[in-house]
C-alpha positions as CSV (number, residue, x, y, z in Angstrom):
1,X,-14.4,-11.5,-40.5
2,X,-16.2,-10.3,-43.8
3,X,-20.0,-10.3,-44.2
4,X,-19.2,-11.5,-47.5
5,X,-16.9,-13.3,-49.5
6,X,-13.7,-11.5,-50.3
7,X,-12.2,-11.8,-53.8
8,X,-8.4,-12.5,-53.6
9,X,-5.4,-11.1,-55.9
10,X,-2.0,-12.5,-55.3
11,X,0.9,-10.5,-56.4
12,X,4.3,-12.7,-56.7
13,X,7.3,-11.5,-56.9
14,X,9.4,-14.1,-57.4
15,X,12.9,-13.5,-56.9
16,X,12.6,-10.4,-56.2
17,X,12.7,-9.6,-52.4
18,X,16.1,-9.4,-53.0
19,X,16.3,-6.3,-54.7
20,X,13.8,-4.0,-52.4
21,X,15.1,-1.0,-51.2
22,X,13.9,2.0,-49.8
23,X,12.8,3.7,-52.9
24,X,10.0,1.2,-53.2
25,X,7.7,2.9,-51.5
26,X,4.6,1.5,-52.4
27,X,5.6,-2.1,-51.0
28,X,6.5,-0.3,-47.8
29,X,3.5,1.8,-47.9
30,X,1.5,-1.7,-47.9
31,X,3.7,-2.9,-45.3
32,X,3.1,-0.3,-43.2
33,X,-1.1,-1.4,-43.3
34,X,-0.9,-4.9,-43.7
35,X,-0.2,-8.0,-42.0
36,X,2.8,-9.6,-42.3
37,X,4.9,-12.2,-42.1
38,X,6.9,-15.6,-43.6
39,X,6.4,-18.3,-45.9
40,X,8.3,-21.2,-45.0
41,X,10.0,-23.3,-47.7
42,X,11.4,-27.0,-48.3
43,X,15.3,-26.8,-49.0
44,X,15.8,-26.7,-53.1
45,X,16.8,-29.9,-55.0
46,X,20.5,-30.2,-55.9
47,X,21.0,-29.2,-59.8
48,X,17.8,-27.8,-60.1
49,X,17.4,-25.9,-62.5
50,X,15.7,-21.8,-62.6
51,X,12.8,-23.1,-64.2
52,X,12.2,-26.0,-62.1
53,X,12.6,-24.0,-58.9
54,X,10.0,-21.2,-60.8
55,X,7.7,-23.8,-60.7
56,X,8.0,-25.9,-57.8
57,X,7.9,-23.0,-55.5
58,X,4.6,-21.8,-56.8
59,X,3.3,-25.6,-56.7
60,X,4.2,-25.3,-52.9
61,X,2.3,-22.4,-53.1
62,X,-0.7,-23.9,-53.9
63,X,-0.2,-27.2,-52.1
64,X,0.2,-29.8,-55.3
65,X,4.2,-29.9,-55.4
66,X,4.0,-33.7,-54.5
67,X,1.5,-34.3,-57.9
68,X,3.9,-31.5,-59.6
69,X,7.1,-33.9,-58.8
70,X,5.6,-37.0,-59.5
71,X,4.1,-35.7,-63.2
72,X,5.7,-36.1,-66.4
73,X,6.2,-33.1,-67.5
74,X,5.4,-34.0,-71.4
75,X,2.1,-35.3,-70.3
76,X,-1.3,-33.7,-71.6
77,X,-4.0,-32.2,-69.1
78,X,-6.0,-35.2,-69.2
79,X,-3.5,-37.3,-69.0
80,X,-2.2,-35.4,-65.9
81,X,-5.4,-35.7,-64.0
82,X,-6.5,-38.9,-64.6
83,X,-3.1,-40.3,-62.9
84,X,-3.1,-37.6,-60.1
85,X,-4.0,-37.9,-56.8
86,X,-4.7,-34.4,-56.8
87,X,-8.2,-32.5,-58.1
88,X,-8.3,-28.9,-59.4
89,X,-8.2,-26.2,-57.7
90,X,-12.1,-26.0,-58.6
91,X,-12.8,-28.9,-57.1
92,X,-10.3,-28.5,-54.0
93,X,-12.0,-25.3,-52.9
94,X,-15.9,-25.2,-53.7
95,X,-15.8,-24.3,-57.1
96,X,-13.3,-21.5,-56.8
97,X,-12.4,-19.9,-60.1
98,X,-8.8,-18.7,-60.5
99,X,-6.6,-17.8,-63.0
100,X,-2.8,-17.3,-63.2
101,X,-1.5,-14.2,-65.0
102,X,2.2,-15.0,-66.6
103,X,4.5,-14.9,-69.8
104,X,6.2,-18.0,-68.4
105,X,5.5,-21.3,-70.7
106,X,6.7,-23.6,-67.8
107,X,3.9,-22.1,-65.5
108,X,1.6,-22.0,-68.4
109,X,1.3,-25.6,-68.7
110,X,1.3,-26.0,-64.8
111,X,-1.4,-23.7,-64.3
112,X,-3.4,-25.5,-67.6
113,X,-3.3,-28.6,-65.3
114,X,-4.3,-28.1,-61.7
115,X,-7.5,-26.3,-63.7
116,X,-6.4,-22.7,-63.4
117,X,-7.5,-20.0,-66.8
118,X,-4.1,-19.0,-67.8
119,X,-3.6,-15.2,-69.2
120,X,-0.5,-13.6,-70.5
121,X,0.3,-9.9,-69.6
122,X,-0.3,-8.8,-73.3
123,X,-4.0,-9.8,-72.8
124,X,-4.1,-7.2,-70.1
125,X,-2.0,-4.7,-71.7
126,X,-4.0,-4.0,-75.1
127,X,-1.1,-2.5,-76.1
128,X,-2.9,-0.5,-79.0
129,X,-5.0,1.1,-76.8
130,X,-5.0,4.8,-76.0
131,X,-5.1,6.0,-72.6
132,X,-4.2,8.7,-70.6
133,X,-3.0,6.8,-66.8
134,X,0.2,5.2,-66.5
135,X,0.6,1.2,-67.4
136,X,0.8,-0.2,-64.0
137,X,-2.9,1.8,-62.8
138,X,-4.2,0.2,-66.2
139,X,-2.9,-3.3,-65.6
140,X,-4.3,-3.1,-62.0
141,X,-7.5,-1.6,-62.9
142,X,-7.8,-4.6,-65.5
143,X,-6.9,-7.2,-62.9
144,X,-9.3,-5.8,-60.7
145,X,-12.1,-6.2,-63.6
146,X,-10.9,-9.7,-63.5
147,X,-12.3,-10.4,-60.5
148,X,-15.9,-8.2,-60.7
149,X,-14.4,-4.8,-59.1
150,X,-14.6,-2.0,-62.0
151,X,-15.3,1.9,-61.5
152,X,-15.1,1.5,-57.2
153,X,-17.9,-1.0,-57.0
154,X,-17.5,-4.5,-56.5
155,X,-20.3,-6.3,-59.2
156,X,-22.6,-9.2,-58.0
157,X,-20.8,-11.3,-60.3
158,X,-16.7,-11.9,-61.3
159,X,-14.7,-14.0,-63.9
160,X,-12.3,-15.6,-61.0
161,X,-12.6,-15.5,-57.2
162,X,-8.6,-15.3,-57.3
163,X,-6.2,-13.9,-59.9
164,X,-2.2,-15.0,-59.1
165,X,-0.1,-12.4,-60.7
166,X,3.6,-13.8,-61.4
167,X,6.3,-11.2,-61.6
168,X,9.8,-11.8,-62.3
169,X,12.5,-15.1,-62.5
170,X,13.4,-13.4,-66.5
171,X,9.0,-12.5,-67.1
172,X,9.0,-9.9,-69.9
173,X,6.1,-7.4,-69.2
174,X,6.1,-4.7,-72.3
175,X,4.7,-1.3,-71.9
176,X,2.4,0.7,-73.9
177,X,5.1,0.9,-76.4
178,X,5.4,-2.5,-77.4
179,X,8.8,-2.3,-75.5
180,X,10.4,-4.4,-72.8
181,X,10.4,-3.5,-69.8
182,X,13.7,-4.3,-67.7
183,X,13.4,-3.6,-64.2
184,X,10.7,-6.2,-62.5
185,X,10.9,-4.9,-59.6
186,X,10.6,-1.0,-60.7
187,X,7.6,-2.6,-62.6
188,X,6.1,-4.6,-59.2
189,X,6.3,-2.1,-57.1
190,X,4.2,0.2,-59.1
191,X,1.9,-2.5,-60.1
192,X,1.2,-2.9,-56.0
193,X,1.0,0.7,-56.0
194,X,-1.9,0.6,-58.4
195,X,-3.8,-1.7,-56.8
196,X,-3.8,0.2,-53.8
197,X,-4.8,3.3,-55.8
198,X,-7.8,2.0,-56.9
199,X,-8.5,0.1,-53.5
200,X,-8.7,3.2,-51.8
201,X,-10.0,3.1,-47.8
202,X,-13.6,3.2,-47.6
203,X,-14.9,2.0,-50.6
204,X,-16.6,-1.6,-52.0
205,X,-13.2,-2.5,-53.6
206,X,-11.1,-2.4,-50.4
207,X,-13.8,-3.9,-47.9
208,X,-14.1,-7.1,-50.5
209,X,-10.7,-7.5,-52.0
210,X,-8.2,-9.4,-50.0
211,X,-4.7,-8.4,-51.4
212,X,-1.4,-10.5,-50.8
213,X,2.1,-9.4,-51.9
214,X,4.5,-12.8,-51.8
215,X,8.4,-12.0,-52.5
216,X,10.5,-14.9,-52.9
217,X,14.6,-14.7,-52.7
218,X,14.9,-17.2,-55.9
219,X,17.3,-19.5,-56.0
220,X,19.0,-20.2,-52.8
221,X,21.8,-23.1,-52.0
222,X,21.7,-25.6,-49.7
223,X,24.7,-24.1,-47.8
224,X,23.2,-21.2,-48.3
225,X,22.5,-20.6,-44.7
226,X,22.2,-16.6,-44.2
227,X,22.2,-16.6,-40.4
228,X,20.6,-12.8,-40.9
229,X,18.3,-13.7,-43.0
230,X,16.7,-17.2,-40.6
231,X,13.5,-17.3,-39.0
232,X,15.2,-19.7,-36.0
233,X,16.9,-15.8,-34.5
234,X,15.2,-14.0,-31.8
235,X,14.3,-10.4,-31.6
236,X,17.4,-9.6,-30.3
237,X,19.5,-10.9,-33.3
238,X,20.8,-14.1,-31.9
239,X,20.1,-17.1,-31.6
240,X,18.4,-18.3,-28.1
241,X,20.5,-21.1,-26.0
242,X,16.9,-21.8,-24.9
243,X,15.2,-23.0,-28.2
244,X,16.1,-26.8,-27.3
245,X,13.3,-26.1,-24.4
246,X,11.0,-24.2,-26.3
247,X,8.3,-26.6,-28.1
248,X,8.6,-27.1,-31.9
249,X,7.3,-24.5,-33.9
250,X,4.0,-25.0,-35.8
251,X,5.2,-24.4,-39.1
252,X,8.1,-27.2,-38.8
253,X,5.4,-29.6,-38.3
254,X,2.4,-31.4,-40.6
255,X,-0.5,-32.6,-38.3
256,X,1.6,-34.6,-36.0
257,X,4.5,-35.4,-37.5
258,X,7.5,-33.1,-37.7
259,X,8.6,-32.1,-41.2
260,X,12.0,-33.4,-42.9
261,X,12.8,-30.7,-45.0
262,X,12.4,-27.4,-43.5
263,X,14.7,-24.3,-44.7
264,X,14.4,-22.0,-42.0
265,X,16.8,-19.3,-44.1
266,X,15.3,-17.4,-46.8
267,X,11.9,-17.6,-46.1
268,X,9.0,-15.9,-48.9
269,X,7.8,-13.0,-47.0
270,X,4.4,-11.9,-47.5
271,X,2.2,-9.1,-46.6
272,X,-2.2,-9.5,-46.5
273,X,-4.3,-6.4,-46.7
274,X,-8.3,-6.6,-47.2
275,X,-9.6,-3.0,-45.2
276,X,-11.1,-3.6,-41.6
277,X,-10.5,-7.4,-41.8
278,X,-7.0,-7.9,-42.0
279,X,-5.1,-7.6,-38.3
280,X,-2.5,-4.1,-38.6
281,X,0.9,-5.2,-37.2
282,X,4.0,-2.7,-36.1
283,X,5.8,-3.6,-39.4
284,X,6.6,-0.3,-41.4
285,X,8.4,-1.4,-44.7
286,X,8.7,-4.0,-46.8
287,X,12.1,-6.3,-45.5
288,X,12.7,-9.1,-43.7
289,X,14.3,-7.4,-40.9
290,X,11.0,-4.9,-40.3
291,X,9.0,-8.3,-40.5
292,X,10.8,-10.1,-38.1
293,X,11.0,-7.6,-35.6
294,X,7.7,-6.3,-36.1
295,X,5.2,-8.4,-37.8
296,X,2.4,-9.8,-36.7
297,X,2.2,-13.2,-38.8
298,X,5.4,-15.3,-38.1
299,X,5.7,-18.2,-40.0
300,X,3.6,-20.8,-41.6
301,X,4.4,-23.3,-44.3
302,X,4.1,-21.8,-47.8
303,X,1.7,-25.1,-48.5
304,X,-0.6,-23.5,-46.3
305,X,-1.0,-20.4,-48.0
306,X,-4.0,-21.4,-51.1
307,X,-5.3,-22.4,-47.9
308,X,-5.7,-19.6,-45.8
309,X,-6.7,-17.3,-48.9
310,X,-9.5,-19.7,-49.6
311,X,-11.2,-19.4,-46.4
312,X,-11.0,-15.9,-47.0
313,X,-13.1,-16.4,-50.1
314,X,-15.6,-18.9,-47.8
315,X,-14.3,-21.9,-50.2
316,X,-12.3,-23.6,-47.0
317,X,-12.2,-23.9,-43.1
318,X,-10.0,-21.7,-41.2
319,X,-6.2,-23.0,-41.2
320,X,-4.6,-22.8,-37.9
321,X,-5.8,-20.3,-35.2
């Protein structure tokens, strides 16, 4: 445990962890120091539509996808929270300040409303500006600004306590140029490797700033069941004729009460470093095999994630053990 509060940045990826291979060495590099694990999700919706998957996955995320589904989506930010249920995320976690970095309209508005600042890349970016270090060190030396960290120190003070970065599902990021660029995940996996340039071992930045990398698959069917990519196979591959025995896994249930919608197949996988606090674990890259054999997190219920990163920034109790 921290002697003080860490300050927590959130890297998405969404719909990317498809597309890692070996060449993306910085995710692997993270891998390789981190903890890490699975994000379970709810099966998707029938006819649901790329944007309305965008954003009801990252409403899981943060625990408000039953306020999400029940909004009207045409409905103003006041109007929004004076028929939900649900408070802002300031008022959920002890005043935490958070923001949501994307070019996404859709999450835009979403963010507006659960009480998140929302920022676009360009803001970031200053693409007018001169400067010497590649795009992705600049971006992550800005988002670490963000959230008090500038020049190796970590300041008394910050803008936000957490900073969600979405990448991917069609974002446009441009360059220094002005110019698209194309390749998300080219462009993610450098952005992680920036961050963990400027979080180097041993200084105030990496002893305060609690880092997670979240990759989601994207869309995924119903019958979609991968059978090599479930969470319900063993280490040896296959699936145990002893799971009936075996008690239900934590993640399957809510409190008590067993959940009705689990997809146990395509599961976010997700990867925490913060230097000397997080756990190590065996897992040396970046895939869902290397997790699953070797990871030290297993599974929890994506819902339970805002969670977990809150009582890292001493806004909320400890989820779980």
């Amino acid at each position: 445990m921290a002697d003080k509060p860490s300050r927590a940045l959130v890297l998405y990826g969404d719909g990317l962890a498809r597309f890692i291979d070996p060449s993306h060495t910085h995710l692997h590099s993270l891998a390789s120091k981190a903890s890490c694990g699975f994000l379970s999700l709810p099966n998707s919706p029938a006819s649901e539509r790329e944007d309305e998957r965008l954003v009801r996955e990252f409403a899981i995320l943060l625990d408000v996808c039953e306020a999400y589904l029940n909004s009207d989506a045409n409905s103003t930010k006041d109007e929004f929270q004076n028929k939900s249920m649900i408070p802002t995320i300031s008022e959920r976690f002890m005043g935490m300040k958070a923001a949501i970095i994307t070019n996404n309209s859709t999450l835009k508005s979403f963010g507006v409303k659960f009480g998140f600042s929302v920022l676009q890349y360009n803001e970031l970016n200053r693409i007018n500006q001169p400067r010497a270090e590649p795009l992705e060190t600049f971006v992550a030396s800005e988002l670490l600004k963000l959230l008090g960290f500038h020049e190796g120190k970590a300041l008394d003070m910050s803008q936000f306590d957490l900073v969600f970065v979405h990448v991917g599902a069609g974002e446009k990021v441009n360059d220094e140029k002005g110019e698209t660029i194309s390749n998300d995940m080219e462009y993610f996996n450098s952005l992680v490797g920036g961050v963990l340039h400027e979080a180097q071992p041993g200084s105030e930045i990496s002893s305060r700033l609690h880092l997670s990398v979240v990759m989601s698959y994207g869309s995924v069917l119903e019958d979609d069941n991968n059978s090599n990519l479930s969470v319900l196979i063993n280490k040896n591959g296959k699936s145990s004729k002893l799971a009936p025995l075996f008690p239900r896994q934590s993640y399957t249930m809510k409190g008590e009460n067993q959940r009705k919608d689990v997809r146990h197949h395509f599961p976010m996988l997700i990867a925490q470093w913060q230097h000397a606090v997080t756990r190590k674990d065996m897992a040396e890259a970046f895939s869902f095999e290397d997790f699953m054999q070797h990871g030290g997190n297993l599974v929890i219920p994506a819902d339970r994630f805002l969670h977990e990163i809150a009582f890292k920034l001493w806004k909320a109790p400890k989820y779980g053990a």
